[in-house]
N, C-alpha and C positions, 0 to 999 in steps of 0.2 A: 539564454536557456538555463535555468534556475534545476534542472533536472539535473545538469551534471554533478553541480554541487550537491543534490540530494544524492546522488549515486555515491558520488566520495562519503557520505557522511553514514551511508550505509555499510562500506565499507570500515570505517574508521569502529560504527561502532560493534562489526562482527570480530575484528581486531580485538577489541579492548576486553571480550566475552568469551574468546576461546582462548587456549595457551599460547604463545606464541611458533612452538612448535609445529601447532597442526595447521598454521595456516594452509597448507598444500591440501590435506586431508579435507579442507571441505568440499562435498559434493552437491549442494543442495541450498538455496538460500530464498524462503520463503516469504511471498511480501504480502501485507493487504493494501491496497490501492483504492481509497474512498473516490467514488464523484466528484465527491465539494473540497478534495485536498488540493488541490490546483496543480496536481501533477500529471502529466499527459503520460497513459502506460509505455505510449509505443515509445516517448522519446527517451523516458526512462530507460528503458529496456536499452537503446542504442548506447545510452550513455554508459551504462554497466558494463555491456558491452567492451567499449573500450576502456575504460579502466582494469576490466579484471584481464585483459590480453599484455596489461603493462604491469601485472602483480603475479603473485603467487598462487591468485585465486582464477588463474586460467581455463582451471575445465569445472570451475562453479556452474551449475544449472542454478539460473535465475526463475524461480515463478510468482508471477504475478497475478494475484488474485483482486481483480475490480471488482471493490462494492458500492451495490447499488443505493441511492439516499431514501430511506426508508422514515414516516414520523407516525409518530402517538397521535390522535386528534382527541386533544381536550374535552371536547365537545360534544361528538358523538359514541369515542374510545373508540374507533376503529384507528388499525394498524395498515398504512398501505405502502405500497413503493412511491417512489414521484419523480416524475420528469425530472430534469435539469432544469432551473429556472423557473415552476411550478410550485410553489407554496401554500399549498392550500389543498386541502382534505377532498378527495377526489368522491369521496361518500356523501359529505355534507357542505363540501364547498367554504369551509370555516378556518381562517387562517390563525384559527391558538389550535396551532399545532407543534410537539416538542420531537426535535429532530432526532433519529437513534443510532441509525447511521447515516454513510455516507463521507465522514472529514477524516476519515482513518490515512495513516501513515505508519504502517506498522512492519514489523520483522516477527513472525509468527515464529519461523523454525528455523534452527541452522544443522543441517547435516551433515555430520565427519564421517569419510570413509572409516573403520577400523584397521 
């Protein structure tokens, strides 16, 4: 499960972002979660889970935010969502299509009590 180590490494780098002081102070740790990032929310979530119960970052609220895989079509310029495994312009059925989202793996917000 390749999630726990993405969990450790979210951790390592809200570490490296705040003071070392406030690690206790965070309240809030905001994620984006692409589709196409090969990260499973739920297992994530478990894994943060136990990591922050073994840190300083014990009463962190984790939110994850899943995005969905959305592309440009070359072709027609429509902008649509798209299945998982779907490749192809749901308008014009045209696969030059440039992907916009969807492969995110991000840290949006980190929030310190005051």
């Amino acid at each position: 499960m390749h999630e726990m180590s993405v969990a450790q490494n979210i951790f390592d780098i809200v570490r490296k972002n705040i003071p070392e002081e406030s690690e206790e102070k965070v309240v809030k740790i905001h994620l984006k979660v692409g589709e196409l990032s090969g990260v499973v929310p739920d297992s994530l979530s478990f894994c943060i889970d136990i990591i922050k119960d073994e840190s300083n970052f014990k009463n962190v609220f984790i939110e994850i935010e899943q995005v969905p895989i959305t592309a440009h079509c070359q072709l027609c310029g429509k902008t649509s969502q798209l299945e998982f495994g779907v490749f192809f312009c749901p308008n014009c059925q045209s696969t030059n299509i440039k992907l916009l989202t969807g492969r995110e793996l991000d840290i949006v917000d980190i929030e310190l009590n005051d």
